[in-house]
N, C-alpha and C positions, 0 to 999 in steps of 0.2 A: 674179709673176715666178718663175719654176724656177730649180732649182740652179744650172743653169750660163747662167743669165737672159739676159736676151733677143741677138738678133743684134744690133741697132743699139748696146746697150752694149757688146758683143763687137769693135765696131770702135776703139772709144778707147781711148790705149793708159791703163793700170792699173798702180798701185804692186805690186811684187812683193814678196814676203817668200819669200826661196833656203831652199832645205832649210840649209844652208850656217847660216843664220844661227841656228839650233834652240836650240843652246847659248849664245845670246850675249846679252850682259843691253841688249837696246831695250827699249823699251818702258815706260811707265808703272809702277811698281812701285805691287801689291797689297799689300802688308806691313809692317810697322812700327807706328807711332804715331800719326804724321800720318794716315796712310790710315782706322786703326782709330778714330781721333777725329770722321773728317768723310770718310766713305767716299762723300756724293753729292755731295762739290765733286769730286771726282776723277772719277767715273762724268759731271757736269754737262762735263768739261774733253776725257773721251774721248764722248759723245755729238757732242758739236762737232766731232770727227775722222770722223763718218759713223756706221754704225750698226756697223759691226766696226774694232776697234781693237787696237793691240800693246800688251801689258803684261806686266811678269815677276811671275810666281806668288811665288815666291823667287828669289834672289840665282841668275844663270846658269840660268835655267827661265824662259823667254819661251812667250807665247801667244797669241792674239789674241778678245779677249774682247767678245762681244756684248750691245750695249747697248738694241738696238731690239727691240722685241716681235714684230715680224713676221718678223725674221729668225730670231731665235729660234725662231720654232713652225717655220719651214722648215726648220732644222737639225734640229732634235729627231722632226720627221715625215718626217726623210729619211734612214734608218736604212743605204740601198742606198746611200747618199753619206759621211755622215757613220758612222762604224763606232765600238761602244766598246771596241773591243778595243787596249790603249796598245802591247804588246809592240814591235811596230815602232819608236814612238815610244821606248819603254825604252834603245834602243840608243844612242840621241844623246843624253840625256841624265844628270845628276851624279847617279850614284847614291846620293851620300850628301847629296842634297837634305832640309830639311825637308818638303818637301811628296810627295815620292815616296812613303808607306804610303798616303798619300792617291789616288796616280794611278797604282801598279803595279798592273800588271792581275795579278787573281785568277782562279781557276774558280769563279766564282758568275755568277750574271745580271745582274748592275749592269755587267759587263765583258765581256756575251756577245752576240753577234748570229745572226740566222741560224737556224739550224737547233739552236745548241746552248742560243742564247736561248728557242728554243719548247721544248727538253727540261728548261731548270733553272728557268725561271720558274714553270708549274705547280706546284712541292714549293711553294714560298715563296707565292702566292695560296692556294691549298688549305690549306693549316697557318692561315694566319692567319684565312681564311673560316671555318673550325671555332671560331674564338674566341667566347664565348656572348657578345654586346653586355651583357646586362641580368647577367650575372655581373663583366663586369669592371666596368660600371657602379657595380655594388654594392662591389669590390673598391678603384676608384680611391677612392668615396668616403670609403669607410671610414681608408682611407691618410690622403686629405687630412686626414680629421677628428684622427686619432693624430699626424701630421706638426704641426698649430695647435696642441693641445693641449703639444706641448713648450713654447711659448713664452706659453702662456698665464698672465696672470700676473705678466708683463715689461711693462717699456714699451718695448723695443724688442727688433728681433730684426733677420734679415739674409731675406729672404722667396726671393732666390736657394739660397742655399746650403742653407737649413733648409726650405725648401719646396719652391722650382720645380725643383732639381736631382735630392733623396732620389726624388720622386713617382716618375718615371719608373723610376729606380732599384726601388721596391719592384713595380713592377710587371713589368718584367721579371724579377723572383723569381719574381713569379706567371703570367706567362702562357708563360715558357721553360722552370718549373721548375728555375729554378737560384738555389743555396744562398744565403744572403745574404753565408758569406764569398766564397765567388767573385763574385757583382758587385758585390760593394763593390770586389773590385780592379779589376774591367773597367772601372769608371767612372774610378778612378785614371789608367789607360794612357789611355783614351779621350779624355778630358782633355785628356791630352799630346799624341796624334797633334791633334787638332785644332786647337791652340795652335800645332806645328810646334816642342817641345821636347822634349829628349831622345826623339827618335822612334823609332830604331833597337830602343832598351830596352822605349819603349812599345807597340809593334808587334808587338816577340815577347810581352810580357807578355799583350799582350792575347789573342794564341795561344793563349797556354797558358793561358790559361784558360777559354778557350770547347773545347777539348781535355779537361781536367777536366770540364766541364760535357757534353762526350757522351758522358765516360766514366763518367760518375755515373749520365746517362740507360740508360746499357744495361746497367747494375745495376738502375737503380728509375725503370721509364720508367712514366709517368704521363699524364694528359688536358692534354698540352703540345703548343706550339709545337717543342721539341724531339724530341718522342719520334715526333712527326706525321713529321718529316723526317725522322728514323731508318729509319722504315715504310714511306715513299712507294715508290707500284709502279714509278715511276722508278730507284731503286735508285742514290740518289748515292754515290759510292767516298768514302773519309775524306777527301780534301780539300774533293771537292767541298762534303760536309757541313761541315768546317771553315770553309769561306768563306762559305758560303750565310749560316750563324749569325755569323759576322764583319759582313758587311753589314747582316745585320736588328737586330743589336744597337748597331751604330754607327749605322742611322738611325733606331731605336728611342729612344735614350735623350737624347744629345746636344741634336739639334734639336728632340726636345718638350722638354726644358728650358726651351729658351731661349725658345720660340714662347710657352710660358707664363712666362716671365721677362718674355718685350717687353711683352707684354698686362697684364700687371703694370704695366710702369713707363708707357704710360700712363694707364693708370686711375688712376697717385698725380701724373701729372703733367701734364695735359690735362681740362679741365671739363667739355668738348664730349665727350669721350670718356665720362667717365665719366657724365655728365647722361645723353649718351644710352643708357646700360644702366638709370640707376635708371627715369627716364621713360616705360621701354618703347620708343621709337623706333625703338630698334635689338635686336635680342637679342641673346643672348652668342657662337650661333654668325654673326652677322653680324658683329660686332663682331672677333671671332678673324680674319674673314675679313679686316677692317682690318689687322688687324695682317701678317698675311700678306701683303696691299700693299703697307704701307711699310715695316717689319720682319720681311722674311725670316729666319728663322734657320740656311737655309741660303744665302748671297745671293750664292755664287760654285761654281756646280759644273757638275755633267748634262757633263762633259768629253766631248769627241769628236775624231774622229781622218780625216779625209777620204783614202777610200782610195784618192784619185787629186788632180791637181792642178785645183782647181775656183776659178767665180767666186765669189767674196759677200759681197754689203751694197759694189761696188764695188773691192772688193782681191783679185787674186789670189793664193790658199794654195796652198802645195804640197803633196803627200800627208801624213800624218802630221803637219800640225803641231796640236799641241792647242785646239781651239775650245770654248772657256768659255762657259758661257751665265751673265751675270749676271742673275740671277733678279732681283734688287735694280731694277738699273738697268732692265730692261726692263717692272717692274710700275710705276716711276715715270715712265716714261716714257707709259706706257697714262695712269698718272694726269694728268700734266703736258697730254698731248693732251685731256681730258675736262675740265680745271682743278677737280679733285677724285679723291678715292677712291672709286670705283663701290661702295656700299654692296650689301650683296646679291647680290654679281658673284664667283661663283667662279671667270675666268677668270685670273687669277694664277697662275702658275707657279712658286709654290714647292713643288708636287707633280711637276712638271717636266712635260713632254705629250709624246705619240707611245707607241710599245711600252713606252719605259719609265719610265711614269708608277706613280710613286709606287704600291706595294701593300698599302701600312699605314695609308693616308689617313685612311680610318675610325677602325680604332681610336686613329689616332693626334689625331684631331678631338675624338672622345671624353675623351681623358684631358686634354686641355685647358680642352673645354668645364667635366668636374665640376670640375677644379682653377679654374678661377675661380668658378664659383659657388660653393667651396663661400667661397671666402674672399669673394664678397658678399655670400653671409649669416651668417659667423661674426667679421671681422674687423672690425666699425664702427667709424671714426675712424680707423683707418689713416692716417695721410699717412707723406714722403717725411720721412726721419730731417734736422733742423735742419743747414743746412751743407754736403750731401751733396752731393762734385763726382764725378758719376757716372764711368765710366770702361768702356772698350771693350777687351775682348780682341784683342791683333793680330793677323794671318793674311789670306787670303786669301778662305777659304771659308765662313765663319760671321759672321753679327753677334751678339753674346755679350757681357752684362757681366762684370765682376769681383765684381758685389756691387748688390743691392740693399737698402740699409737702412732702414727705416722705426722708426716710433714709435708708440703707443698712446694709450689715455688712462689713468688711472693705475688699478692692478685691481680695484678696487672698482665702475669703471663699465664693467668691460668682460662683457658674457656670457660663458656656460663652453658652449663649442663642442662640446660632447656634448650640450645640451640638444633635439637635436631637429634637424628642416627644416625649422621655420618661417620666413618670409621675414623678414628683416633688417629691419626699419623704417628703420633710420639707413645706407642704404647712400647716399644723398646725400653723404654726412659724407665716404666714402673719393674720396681727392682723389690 
């Protein structure tokens, strides 16, 4: 079925959602506690309303958010339909939203179509194609190895904050070339926009420092991802380069956290899961790709903005209003139809699809993949720390713990994680 799908549906009359109503809180709210606790009985309650549905991102910020698979790849591959540019939208809406740093449009490519899409997306594929795989390779592991070695020793640690969050973090030291006090703070702000706290502060925080980090670059430009964008024969003006490094760093850092956060937790809490990495059955990048099925870590985004008033999934939109693709709900859905997780099946959308799919996929597959192996062959006995009542960051856009905690076995039977890349023998044990 096409955008504006067939004539015989075109005759029944359709629930209308008025420009009129943009600002006004219907809709199923994405945020809080509730949502953040058991985000697929909500996705399970607007599935049941069709395959597009109304829901407020935040308090007075309404949208209508897609649940079905199919609908989704039609929005996302119909870019002459669906446009990402919000500015139109910006006008109806609270500008001192939490979620507004998250959906005001910037001059970079995650906010561009058209003609200015095919001029800004090139710097951003090219910078990151130049990244050597088998250097960063060497790079993440090395990290993971120094990041285990902190807690080595202990019988317990927090495998989030001390592992799955720093990894990323030191890596964009290394592949932006920026300082480690400057992304120690970006991660700080980053944090915060994402959570939808103190946003305002974190927004500019975060400015200014990827400002700092191009102004360091055009003192001591280096075999970077920054200095690559500095040089492109494109020739992007200071904001543009300010944004371009705004978005690669925000889906740089955040969502591989957490993608290796999810992967984490179930490997300490799931048998099936982890039997099938020790067994062979599955490998670690199929297994990743599990997680990426039911555990998005981005599972509410790829926003769009219909530059006219269209049908779809049965409701007619008016121009501008915000169309959410939940990544979440529409890969469980895929599942639900299949009655399992398609093992082996990159067709998952948490890369998002159409012109703007995902540009870091790679390397960002990469520092996932090293980050769990290296901790199946350095962490044996792992399990989930005694007690532990997990707990969900609120928001809209991310599924994100507060903490993963785990336990050990006491240090005398644990290996010393510098010993090598020998395979683990006791990777059975991590539960």
């Amino acid at each position: 079925m096409t955008t504006t799908e067939s004539s015989a549906e075109s005759t029944r009359p359709l629930p209308a959602i008025t420009p009129a109503r943009l600002g006004q809180t219907t809709g199923t709210p994405l945020y809080g506690e509730d949502f953040a606790a058991d985000p697929e009985r909500t996705y399970r309650a607007l599935r049941a309303q069709g395959p597009i549905a109304p829901v407020q991102l935040a308090e007075g910020v309404q949208a209508m958010l897609v649940t079905d698979y199919a609908t989704a790849l039609q929005v996302l591959r119909s870019p002459h339909v669906f446009r990402k540019d919000s500015r139109r939208w910006q006008v109806h809406a609270p500008a001192d939203s939490p979620i507004m740093p998250m959906m005001s449009w910037r001059p970079n490519t995650l906010f561009a179509d058209g003609e200015a899409h095919a001029r800004l997306r090139p710097p951003v594929t090219e910078s990151l194609r130049a990244v050597d795989p088998a250097e960063l390779r060497d790079f993440v592991h090395r990290s993971a190895l120094t990041l285990i070695q902190g807690f080595t020793g202990r019988t317990s640690a927090d495998v989030l904050t001390e592992y799955a969050a720093p990894l990323p973090l030191l890596v964009l030291h290394q592949v932006f070339g920026c300082p480690p006090d400057i992304s120690a703070r970006m991660v700080d702000s980053l944090k915060a926009l994402w959570d939808g706290t103190d946003v305002q502060e974190a927004n500019a925080a975060f400015e200014r420092c990827v400002r700092e980090l191009v102004e360091y670059k055009r003192r001591e430009p280096g075999d970077d991802v920054t200095t690559r964008l500095l040089e492109h024969r494109h020739g992007l003006d200071d904001d543009e380069l300010l944004h371009q490094l705004v978005v690669m760093m925000g889906a740089g850092v955040e969502p591989v956290s957490n993608w290796i956060a999810n992967a984490l937790l179930l490997l300490l809490t799931e048998d099936r899961f982890a039997d099938s990495l020790v067994n062979g059955s599955v490998s670690i990048d199929e297994a990743l790709d599990e997680v990426l099925w039911r555990y998005p870590p981005l599972a509410n985004y790829a926003v769009t903005y219909p530059t006219r008033a269209v049908r779809l999934g049965g409701v007619r939109l008016p121009a501008d209003m915000p169309v959410v693709i939940s990544i979440a709900a529409a890969n469980t859905d895929v599942a639900s139809r299949m009655g399992e997780v398609p093992t082996g099946n990159r067709a998952h959308l948490a890369f998002s699809a159409g012109p703007h799919t995902c540009p870091a996929r790679d390397p960002a597959r990469l520092i996932a993949t090293i980050a769990l192996e290296t901790v199946l062959d350095h962490l044996p006995g792992m399990s989930l720390a005694d007690g532990t009542a997990l707990q969900w960051r609120p928001g809209p856009f991310h599924r994100a713990l507060t903490a993963l905690p785990v336990q050990f076995p006491p240090p005398s039977q644990t290996p010393d994680p510098s010993a090598g890349d020998t395979e683990c023998p006791h990777r059975s044990t991590a539960r």
